[in-house]
MARBA-3410 file (N, C-alpha, C, O; in Angstrom, 1 decimal):
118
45.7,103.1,-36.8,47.0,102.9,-37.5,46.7,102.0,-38.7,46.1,100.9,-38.7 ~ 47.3,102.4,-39.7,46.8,101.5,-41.0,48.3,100.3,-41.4,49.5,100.5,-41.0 ~ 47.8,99.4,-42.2,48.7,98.4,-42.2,50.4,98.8,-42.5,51.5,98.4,-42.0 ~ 50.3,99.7,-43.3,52.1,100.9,-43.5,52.7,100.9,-42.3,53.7,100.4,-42.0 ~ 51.8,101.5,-41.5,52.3,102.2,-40.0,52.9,101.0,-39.1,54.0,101.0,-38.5
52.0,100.0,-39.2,52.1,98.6,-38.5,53.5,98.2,-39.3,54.5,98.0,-38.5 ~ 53.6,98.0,-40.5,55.2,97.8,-41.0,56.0,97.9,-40.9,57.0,97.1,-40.9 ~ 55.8,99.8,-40.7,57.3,100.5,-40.2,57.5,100.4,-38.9,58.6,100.7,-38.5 ~ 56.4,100.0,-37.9,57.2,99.8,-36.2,57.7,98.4,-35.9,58.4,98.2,-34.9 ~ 57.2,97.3,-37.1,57.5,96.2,-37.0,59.0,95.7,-37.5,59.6,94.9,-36.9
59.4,96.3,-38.5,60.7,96.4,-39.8,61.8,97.4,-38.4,63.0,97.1,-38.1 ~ 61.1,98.6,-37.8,62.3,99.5,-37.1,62.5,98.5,-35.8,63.7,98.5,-35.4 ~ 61.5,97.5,-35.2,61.7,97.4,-34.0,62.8,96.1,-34.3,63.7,95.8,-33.5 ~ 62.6,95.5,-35.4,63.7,94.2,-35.1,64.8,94.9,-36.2,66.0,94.4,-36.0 ~ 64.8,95.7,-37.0,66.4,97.0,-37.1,67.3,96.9,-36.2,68.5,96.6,-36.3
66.2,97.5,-34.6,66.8,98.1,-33.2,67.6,97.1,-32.9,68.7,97.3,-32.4 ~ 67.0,95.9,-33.0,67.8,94.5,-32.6,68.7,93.8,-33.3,68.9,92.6,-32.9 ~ 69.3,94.5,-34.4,70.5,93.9,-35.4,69.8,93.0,-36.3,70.4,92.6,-37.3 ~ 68.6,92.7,-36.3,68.3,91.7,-37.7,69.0,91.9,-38.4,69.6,92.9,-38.6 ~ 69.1,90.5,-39.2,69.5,91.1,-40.9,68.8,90.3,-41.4,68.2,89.2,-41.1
68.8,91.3,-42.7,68.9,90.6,-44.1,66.7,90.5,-44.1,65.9,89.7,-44.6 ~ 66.4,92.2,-43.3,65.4,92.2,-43.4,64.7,92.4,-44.5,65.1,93.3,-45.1 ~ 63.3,91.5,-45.4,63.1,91.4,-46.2,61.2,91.8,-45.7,60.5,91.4,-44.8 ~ 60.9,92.4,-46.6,59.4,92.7,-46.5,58.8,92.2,-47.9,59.3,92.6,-48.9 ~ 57.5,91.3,-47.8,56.8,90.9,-49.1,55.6,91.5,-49.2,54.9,91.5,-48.2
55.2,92.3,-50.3,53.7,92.5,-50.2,52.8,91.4,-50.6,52.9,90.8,-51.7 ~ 51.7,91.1,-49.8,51.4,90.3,-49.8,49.6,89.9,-50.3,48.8,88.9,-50.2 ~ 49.6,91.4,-50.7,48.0,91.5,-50.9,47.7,91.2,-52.5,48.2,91.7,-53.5 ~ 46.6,90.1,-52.2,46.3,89.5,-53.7,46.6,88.2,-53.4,45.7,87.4,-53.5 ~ 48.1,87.8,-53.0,48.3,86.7,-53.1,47.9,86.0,-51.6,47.2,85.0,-51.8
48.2,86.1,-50.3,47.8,85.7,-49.3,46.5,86.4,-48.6,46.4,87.6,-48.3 ~ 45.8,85.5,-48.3,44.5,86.1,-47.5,44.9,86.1,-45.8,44.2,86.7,-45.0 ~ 46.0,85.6,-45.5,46.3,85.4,-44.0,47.0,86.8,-43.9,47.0,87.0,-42.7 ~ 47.7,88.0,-44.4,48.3,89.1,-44.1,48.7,89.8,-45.7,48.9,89.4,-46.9 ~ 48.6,91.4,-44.9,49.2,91.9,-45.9,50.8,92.0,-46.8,51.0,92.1,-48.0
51.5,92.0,-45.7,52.9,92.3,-46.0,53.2,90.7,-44.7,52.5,90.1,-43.9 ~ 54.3,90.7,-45.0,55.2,89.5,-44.4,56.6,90.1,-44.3,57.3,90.3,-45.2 ~ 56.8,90.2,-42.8,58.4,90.5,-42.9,59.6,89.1,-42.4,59.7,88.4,-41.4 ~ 60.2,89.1,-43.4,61.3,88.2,-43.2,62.7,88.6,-42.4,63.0,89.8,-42.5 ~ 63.4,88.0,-41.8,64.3,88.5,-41.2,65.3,87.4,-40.1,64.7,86.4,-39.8
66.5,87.6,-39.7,66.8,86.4,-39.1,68.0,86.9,-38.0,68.9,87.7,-38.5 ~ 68.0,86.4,-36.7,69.0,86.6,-35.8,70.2,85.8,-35.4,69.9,84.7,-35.0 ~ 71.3,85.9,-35.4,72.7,84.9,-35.1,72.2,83.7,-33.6,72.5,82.5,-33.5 ~ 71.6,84.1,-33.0,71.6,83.2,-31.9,70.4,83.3,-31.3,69.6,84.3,-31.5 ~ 70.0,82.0,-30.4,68.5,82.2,-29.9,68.1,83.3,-29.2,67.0,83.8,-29.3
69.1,83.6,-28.6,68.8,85.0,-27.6,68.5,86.1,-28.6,67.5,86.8,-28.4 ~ 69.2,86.6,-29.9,69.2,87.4,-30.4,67.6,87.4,-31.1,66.6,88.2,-30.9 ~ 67.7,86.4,-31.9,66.2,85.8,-32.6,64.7,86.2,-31.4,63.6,86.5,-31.9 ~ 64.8,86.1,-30.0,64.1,86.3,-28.6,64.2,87.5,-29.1,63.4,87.9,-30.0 ~ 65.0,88.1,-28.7,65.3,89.6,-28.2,64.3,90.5,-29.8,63.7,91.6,-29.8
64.5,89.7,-30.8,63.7,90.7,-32.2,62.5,90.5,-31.8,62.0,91.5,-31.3 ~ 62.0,89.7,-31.7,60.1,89.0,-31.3,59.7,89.9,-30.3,58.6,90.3,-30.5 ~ 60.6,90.2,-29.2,60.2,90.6,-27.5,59.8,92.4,-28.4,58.7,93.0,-28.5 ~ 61.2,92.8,-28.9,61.0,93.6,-29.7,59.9,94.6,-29.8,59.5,95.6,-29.2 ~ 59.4,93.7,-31.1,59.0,93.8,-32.3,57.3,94.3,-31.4,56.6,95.3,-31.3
57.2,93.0,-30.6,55.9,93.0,-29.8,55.7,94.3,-28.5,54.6,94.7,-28.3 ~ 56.8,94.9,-27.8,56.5,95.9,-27.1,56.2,96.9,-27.5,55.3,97.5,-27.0 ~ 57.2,97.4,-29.0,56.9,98.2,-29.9,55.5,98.9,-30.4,55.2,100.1,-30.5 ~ 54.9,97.4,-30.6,53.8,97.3,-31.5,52.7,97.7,-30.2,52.0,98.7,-30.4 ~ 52.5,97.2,-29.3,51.8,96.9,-27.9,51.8,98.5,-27.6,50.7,99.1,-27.4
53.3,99.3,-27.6,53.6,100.7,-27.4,52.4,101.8,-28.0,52.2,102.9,-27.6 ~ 51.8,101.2,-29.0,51.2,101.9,-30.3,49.3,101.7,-30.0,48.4,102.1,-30.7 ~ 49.2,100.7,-28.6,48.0,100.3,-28.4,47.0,99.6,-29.2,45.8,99.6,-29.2 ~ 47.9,98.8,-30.1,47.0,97.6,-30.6,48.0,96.2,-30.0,49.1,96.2,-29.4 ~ 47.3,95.4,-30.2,47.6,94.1,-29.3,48.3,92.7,-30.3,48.0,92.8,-31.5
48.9,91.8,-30.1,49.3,91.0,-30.7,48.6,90.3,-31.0,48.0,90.0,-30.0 ~ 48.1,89.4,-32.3,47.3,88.5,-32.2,48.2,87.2,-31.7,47.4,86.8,-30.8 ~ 49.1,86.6,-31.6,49.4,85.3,-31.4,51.5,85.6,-31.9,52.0,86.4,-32.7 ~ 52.1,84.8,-31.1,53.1,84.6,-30.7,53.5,83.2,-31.0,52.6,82.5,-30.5 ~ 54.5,82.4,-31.7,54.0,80.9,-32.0,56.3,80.9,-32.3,57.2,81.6,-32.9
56.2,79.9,-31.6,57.5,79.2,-31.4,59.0,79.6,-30.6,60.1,79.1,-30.5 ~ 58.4,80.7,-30.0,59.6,81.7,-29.1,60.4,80.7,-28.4,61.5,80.8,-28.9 ~ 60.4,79.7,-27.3,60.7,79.0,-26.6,61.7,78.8,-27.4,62.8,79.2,-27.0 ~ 61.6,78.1,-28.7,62.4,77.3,-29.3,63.6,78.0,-29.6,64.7,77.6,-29.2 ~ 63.1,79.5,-30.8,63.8,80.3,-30.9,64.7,80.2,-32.5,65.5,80.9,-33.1
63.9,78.6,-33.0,64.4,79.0,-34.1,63.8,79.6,-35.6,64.3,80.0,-36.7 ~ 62.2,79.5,-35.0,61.3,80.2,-36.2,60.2,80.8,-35.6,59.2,80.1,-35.4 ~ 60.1,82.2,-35.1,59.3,82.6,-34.3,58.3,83.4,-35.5,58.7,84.1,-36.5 ~ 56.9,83.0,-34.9,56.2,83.6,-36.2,55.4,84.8,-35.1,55.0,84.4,-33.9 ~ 55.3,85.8,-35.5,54.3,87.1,-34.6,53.2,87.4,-35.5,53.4,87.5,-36.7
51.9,87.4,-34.9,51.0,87.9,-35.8,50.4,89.1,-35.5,49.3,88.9,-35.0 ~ 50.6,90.2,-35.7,50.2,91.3,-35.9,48.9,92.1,-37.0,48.6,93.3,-37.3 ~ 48.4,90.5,-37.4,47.2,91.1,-37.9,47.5,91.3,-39.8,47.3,90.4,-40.6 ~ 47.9,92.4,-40.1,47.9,92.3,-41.2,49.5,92.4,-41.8,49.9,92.6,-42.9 ~ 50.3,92.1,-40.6,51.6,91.7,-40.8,51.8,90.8,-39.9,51.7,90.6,-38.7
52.1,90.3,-40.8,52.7,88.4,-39.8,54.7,88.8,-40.2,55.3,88.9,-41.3 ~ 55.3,88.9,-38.9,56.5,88.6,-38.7,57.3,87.0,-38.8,57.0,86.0,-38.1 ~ 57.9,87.0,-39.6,58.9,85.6,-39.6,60.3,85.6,-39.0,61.2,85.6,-39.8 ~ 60.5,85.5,-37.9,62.0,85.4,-37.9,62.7,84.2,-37.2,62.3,83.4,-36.4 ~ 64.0,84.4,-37.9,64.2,82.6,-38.2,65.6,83.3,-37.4,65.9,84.5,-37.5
66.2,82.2,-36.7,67.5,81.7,-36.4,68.3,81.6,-37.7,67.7,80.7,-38.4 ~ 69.5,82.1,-38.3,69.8,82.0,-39.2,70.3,81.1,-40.2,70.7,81.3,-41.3 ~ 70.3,79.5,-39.3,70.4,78.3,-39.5,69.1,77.9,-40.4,69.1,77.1,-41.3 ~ 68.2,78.7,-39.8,66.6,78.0,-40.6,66.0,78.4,-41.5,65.1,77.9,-42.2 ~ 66.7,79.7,-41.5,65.9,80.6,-42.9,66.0,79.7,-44.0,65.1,79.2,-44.6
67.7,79.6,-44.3,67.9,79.1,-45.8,67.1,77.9,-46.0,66.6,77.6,-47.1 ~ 66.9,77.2,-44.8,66.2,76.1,-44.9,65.0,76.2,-45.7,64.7,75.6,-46.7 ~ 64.4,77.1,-44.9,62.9,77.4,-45.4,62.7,78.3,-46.4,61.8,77.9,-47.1 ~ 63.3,79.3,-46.8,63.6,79.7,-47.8,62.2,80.4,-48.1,61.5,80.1,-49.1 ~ 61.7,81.2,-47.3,60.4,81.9,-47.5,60.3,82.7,-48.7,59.4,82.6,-49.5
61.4,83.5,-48.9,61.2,84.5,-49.9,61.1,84.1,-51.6,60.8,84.8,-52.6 ~ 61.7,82.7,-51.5,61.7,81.5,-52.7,60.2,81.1,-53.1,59.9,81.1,-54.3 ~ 59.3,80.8,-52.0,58.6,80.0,-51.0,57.1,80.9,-52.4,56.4,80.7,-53.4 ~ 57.6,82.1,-51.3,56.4,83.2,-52.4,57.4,84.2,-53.1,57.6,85.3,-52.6 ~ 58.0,83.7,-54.2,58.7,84.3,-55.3,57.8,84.9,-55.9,58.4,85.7,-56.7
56.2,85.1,-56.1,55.7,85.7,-56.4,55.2,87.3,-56.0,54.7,88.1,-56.7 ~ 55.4,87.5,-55.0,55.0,88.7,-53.9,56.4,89.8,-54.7,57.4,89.6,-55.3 ~ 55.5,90.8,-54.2,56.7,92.1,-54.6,57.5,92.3,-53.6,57.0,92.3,-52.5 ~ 58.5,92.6,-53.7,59.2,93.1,-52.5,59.5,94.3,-51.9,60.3,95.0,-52.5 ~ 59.0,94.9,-50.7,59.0,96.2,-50.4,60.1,97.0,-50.4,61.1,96.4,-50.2
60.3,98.2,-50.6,61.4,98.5,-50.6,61.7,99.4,-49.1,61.7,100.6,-49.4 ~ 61.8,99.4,-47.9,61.9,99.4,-46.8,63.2,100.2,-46.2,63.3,100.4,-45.0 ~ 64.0,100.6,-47.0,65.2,100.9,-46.4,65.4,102.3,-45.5,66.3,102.5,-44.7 ~ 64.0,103.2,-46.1,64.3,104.5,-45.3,63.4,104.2,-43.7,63.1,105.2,-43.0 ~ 63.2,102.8,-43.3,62.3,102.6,-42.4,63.9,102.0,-41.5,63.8,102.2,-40.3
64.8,101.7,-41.8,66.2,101.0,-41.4,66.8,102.0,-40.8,66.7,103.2,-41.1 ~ 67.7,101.4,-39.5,68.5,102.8,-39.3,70.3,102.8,-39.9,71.3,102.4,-39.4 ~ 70.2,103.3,-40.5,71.6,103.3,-41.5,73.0,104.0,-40.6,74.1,104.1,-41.2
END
């Protein structure tokens, strides 16, 4: 599975789960930690859980494995590492906070929408 494929089950699987305001960065050139970065954010802790739990069965579904899981408990900034896509999703209180897509204003932004379910 090449890093595309890894995007599109990562971008459909927190879709499935109502995210919004999903944002994908390409990220090659500028970050050596991943290729693409997906942004995205859920109304409540459970919901923010429920994209992560997601995102990860999905991916697991496809027989490659998660590298690391980092803040779920909390629920308000759960980072998934998948390798050459690192997932961000924030409780929607924290995004603006953090303001990632500001953050790396330099990255392109994918255009993702035929990966969404409309």
């Amino acid at each position: 599975m090449n890093e595309r494929q890894l995007l599109e089950v990562a971008v459909k699987a927190a879709d499935d789960k109502r995210a919004e305001d999903i944002v994908v960065l390409n990220m090659k050139g500028i970050s050596l930690v991943a290729d693409y970065f997906v942004i995205c954010h859920g109304n409540s802790d459970k919901q923010v859980q429920a994209i992560a739990r997601e995102m990860k069965e999905k991916v697991e579904e496809t027989g490659l494995s998660i590298k690391r899981v980092e803040g779920f408990d909390e629920a308000r900034w759960i980072l998934v590492d998948l390798g050459d896509v690192i997932a961000h999703i924030f409780h929607k209180d924290e995004r603006s906070y953090y303001n990632l897509e500001r953050l790396w204003g330099d990255a392109p932004v994918e255009h993702i929408q035929s990966e969404l379910n409309q």
